[in-house]
N, C-alpha and C positions, 0 to 999 in steps of 0.2 A: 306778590304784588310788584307792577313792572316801576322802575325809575323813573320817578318825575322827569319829564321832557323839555328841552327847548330845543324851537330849531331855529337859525338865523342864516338867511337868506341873501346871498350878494346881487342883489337882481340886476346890476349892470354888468356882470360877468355870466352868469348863466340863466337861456331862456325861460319863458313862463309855460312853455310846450313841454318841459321835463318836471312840472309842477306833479303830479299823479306819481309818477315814479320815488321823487324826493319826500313826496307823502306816505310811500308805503315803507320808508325808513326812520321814520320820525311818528308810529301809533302812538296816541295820547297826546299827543307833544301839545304842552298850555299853555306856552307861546309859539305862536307861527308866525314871523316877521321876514319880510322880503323890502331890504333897504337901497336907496339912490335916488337920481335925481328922478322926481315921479311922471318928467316929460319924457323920459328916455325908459323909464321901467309900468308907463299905465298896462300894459296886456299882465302884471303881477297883480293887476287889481281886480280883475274879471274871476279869478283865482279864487273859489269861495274857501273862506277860513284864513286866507292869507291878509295879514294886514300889513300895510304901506306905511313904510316909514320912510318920508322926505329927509336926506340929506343934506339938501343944497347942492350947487353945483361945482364945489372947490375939487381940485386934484386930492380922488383919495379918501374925500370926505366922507364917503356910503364906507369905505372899510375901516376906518377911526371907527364913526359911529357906530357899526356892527360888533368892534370888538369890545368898546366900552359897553355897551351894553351887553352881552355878554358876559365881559366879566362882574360886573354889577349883579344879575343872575344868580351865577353860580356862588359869588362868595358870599352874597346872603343868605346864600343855603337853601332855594327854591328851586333851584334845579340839582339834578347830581349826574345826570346825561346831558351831552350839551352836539347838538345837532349843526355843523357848518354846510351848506350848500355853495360850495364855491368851486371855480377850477385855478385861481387866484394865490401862487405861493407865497403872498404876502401874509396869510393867515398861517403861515408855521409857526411863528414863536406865540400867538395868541392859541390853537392847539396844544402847545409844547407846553408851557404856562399853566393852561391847564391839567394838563396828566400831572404835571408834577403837585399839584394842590390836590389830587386823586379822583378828582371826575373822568368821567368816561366820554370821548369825543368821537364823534360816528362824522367821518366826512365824504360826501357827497362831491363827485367832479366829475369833470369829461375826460377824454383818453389828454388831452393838452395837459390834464395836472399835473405839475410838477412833481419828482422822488421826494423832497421833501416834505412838501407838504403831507403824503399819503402815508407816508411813514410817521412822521409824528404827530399824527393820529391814530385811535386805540383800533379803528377799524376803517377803511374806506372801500366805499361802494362806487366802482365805475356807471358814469350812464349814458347813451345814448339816441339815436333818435330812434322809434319802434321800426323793428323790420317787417317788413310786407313781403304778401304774396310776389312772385314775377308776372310781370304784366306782357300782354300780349305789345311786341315789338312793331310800332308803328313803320310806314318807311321812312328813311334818314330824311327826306326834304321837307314832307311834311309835317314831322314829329316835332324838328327843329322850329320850325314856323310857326308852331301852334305855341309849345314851350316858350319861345322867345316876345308872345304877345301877353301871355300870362306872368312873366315876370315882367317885364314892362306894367303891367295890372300892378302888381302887389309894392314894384317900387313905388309907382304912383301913390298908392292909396298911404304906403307908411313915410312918405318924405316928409321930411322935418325941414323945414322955410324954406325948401330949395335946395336942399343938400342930399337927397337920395334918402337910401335906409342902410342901415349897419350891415354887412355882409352876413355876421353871424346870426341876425334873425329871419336871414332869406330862406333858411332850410327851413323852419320853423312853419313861416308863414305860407309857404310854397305847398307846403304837403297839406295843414290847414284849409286852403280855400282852394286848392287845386287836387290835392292827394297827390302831391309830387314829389319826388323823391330823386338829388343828384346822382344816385350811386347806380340806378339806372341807363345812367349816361356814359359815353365813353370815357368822359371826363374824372367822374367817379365823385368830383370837390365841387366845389361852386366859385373858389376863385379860377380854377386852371379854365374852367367854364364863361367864367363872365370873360378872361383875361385873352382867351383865344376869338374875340367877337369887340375889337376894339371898335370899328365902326358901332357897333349898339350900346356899347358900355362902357363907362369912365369910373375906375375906380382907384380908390384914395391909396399910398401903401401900404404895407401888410402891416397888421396892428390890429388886436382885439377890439380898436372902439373904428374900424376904416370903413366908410361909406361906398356903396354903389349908387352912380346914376344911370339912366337913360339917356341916350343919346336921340331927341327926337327928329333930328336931320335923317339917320341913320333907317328908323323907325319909318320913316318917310318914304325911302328909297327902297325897302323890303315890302311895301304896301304898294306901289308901282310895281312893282317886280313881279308881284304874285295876280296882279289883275290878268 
């Protein structure tokens, strides 16, 4: 009989596009909670099975909450596996905490997690975005031109009151409604990418929560261009 499960969910640190993946680490698991502020983490709600839990919007606040509860959890003895999806090394000594009480801690992150944290937990699973086929190679003027209207598209659609969308949900969304993929690119990233296109793009500095915008002046001048 497998270990009662829980799995808790940083949803302001890692996307809702690695949701499938973080599910096939967590079978059975009888809680499934994806925590933050729920303006900055709704694509965790479309998520079936996954339930939202609002943090508010303090510094920090989604991983308090994550970890109290949590610990809550296990030390009433309903869980004895305890499931972190995070890439966030602020969750070592809530991991560590745990081993030493003797549960079993499975964490989930991207290649950005820190040695700590991977370590002090009983198991961590790296994840990624899926690889794909090679695609037939457009030519450079056009490929760029076509690409650079579709991310203008999907900043649009996910800006938040004028402030663009997060850098780190641009992979996400890009391969979702485009099937796009930056490693494709000669760039290989999506900041070296935005950062080399300063007429199109303004973006915040480097920082897990940093925003890209459109530059529609820019946008402008590439739509002349191409008539």
């Amino acid at each position: 009989m497998s270990k009662p499960t829980a799995l808790f969910i940083d949803g302001e640190n890692i996307s809702a596009c690695h949701a499938p993946k973080i599910l096939s680490f967590a079978p059975g698991a009888f809680i499934r909670r994806a925590y933050g502020d729920i303006a900055q983490i709704k694509n965790w709600g479309d998520v079936p099975s996954i339930r939202l839990i609002h943090s508010g919007t303090g510094k920090n606040a989604s991983d308090l909450l994550l970890a109290l509860d949590a610990l809550e959890i296990a030390f009433e003895g309903l869980a004895e596996r305890v499931v972190i999806a995070s890439s966030d090394g602020d969750f070592t000594h809530l991991a560590t905490r745990l081993r030493e009480k003797g549960f079993e801690v499975i964490g989930i992150g991207e290649k950005k997690a820190p040695a700590g944290f991977r370590k002090s937990c009983s198991v961590f699973h790296e994840i990624g975005l899926p690889k794909s086929k090679p695609k037939e190679v457009a030519p450079p003027e056009s490929k760029i031109g076509q690409l650079d209207h579709k991310i203008r598209q999907v900043i649009a659609q996910n800006s938040k009151e004028g402030r663009g969308m997060k850098i780190k949900d641009l992979a996400c969304e890009m391969k979702k409604s485009h099937d796009v993929l930056i490693s494709e690119t000669p760039e290989k990233r999506w900041r070296p990418y935005l950062a080399g296109r300063p007429h199109l793009y303004d973006l915040d500095p480097k920082g897990p929560e940093a925003f890209v915008r459109y530059r529609a002046k820019g946008f402008a001048q590439l739509v002349i261009a191409a008539q």
